[in-house]
C-alpha positions as CSV (number, residue, x, y, z in Angstrom):
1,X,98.7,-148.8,144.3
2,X,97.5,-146.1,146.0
3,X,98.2,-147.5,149.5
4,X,101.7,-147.6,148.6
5,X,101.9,-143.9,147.0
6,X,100.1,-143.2,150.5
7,X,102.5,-144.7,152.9
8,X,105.9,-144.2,151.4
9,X,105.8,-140.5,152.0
10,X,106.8,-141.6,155.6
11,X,110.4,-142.1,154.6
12,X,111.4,-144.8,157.1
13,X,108.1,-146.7,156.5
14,X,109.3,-146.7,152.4
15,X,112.7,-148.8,153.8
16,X,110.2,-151.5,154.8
17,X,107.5,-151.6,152.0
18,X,110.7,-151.9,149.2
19,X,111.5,-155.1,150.5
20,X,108.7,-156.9,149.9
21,X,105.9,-157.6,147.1
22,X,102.6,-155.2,147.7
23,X,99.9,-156.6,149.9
24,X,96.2,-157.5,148.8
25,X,93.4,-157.4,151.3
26,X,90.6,-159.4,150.5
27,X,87.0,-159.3,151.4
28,X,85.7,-163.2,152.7
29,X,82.6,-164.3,153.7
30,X,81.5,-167.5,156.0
31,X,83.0,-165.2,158.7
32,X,82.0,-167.3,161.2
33,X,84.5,-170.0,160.5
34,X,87.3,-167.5,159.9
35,X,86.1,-166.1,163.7
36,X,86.6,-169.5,165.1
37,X,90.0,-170.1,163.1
38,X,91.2,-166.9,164.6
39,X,90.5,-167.9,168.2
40,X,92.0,-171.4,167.5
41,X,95.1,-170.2,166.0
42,X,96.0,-167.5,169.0
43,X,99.4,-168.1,170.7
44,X,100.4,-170.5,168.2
45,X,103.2,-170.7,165.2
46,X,101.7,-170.7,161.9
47,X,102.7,-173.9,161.1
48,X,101.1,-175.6,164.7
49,X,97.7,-173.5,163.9
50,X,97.4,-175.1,160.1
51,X,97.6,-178.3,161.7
52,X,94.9,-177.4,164.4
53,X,92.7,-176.0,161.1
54,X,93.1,-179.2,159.1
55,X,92.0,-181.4,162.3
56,X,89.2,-178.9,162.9
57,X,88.0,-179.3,159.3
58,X,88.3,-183.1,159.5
59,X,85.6,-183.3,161.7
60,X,83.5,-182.1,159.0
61,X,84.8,-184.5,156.2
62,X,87.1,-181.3,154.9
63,X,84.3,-178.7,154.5
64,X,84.3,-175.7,155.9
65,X,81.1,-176.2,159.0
66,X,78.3,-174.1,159.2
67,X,77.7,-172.3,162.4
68,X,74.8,-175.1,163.2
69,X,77.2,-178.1,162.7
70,X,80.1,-176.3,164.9
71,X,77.1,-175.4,167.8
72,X,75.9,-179.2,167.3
73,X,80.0,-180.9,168.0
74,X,80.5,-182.1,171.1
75,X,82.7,-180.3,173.3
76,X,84.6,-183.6,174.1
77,X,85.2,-183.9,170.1
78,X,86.8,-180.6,170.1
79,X,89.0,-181.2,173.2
80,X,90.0,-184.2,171.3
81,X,91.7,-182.3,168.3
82,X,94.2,-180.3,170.7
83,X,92.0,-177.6,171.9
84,X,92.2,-176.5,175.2
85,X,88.7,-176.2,177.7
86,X,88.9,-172.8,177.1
87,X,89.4,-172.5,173.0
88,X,86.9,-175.1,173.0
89,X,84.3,-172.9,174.6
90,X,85.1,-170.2,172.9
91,X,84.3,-171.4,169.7
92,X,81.1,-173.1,170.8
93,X,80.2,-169.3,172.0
94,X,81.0,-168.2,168.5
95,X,78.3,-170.9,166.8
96,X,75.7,-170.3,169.4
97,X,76.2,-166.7,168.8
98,X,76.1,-166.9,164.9
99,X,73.0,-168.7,165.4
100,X,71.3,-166.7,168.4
101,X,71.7,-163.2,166.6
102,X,71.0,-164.9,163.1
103,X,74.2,-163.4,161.7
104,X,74.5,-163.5,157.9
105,X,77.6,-162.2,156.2
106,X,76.4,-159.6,154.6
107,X,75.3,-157.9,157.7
108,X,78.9,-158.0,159.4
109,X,80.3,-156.4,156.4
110,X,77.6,-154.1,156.2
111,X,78.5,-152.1,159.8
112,X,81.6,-150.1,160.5
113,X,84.6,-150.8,162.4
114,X,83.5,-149.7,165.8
115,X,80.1,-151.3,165.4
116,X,81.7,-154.7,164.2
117,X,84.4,-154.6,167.4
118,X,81.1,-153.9,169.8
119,X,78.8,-156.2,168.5
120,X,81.1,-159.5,168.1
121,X,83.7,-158.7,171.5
122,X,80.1,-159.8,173.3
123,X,81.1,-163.4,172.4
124,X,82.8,-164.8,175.8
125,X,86.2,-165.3,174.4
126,X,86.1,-162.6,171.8
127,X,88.2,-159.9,172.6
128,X,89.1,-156.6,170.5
129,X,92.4,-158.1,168.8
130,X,90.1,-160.4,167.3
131,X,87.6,-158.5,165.9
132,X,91.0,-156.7,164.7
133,X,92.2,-159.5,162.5
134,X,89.1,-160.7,161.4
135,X,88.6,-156.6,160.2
136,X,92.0,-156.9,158.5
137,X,92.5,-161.0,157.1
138,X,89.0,-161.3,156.3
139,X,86.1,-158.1,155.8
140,X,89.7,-156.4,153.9
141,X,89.1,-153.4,156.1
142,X,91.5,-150.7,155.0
143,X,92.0,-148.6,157.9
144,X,92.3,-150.8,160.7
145,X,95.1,-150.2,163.8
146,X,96.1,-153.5,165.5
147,X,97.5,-151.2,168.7
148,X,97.3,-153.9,171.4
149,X,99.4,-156.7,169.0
150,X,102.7,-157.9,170.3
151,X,104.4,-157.9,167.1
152,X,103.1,-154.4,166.2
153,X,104.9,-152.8,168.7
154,X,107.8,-154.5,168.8
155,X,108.3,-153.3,165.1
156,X,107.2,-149.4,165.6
157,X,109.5,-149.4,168.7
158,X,112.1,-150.4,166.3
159,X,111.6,-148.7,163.5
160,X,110.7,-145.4,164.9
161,X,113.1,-145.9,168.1
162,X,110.4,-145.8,170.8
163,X,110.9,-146.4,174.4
164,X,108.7,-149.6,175.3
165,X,108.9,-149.2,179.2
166,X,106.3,-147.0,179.9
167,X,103.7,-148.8,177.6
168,X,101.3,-145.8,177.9
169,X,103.5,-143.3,176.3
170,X,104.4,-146.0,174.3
171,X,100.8,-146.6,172.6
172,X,100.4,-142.7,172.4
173,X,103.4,-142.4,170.6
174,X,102.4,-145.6,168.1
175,X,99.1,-143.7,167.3
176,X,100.7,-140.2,166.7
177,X,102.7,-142.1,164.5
178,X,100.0,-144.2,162.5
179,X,97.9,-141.2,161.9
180,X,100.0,-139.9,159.3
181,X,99.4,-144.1,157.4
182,X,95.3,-143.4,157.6
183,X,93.3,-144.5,155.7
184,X,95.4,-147.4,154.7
185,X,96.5,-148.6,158.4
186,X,96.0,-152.1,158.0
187,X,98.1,-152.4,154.9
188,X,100.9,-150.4,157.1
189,X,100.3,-153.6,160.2
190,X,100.6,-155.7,157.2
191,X,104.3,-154.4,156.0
192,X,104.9,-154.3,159.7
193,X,104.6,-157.8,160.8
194,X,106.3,-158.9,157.4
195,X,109.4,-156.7,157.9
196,X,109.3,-158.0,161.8
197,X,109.1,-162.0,160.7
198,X,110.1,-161.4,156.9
199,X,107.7,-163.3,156.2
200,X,105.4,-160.8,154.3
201,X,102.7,-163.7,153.6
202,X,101.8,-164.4,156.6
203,X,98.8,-163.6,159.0
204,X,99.8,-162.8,162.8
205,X,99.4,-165.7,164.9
206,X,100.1,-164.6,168.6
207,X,97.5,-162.6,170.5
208,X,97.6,-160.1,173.7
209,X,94.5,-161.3,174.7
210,X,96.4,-164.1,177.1
């Protein structure tokens, strides 16, 4: 895989990439769902956000909703899954959105990465971490620098022995030192957070945006 070829030149990224199986990005669509999933999932475990996905979809008899059956729920129904006032809203502002702008998936995966994070952070509740994942978990974006994420740092701090104190030196170091993983950075976040967690499977599930 190319990616790989790419990214072990950097000889203390290699130590991490050996120890687990290579990563896939694949390209979804109904991105409004995933969009929604995101924001539900944020600050949780994995295991508390499947839950909070499976009660979400329950409301729907399993099926994944459209944006007009999400916009139509009652706010009350989805406070009465788990969701807090706030998640709630937010993905009510996602539906109405979807709706309002007559979003088709094909035109999100159609724009860049700057356009995508501009256009969809003007959802109330939306913030750039998201449009982040949703670049990475669901359009496959290859190049795509989570800089902002928790567990990011926390794992180029200790691979690459940065000082975390002053966080603005800190982020100009962690770009310095993803340049040299372009044009495959999201595949590099990837092997990051599954070195961190060793859990190489799984999708972030904590947010900055708090």
């Amino acid at each position: 895989m190319e990616h790989i070829i790419h990214l072990t030149k950097d000889k203390k990224f290699k130590k991490i990439i050996e120890l687990q199986d290579p990563h896939v990005l694949q390209k979804r669509n109904q991105i409004h769902w995933h969009l929604c999933n995101s924001i539900m999932s944020q600050q949780l475990s994995t295991k508390v956000a499947d839950v909070f996905q499976q009660r979400f979809l329950n409301l729907y008899k399993g099926k994944t909703p459209s944006a007009k059956q999400i916009a139509a729920t009652p706010f009350e129904t989805l406070r009465g899954i788990g969701l807090s006032n706030a998640k709630a809203n937010y993905v009510l502002n996602v539906a109405n959105f979807f709706i309002a702008e007559k979003i088709t998936d094909a035109k999100l995966h159609s724009m860049s990465n700057e356009e995508l994070i501009k256009y969809l952070t003007q959802i109330k509740g939306v913030g750039q971490w998201t449009v982040e994942m949703i670049l990475m978990f669901t359009l496959g974006r290859e190049d795509v620098f989570a800089l902002d994420d928790l567990g990011i740092q926390q794992a180029i701090c200790k691979l690459y022995k940065i000082d975390a104190t002053d966080k603005k030196m800190m982020k100009e170091k962690m770009l310095s030192v993803s340049k040299k993983w372009s044009p495959y950075r999201t595949y590099a976040c990837r092997y990051l957070w599954g070195w961190k967690d060793n859990t190489p499977a799984n999708a972030p599930s904590a947010s900055p945006e708090r």
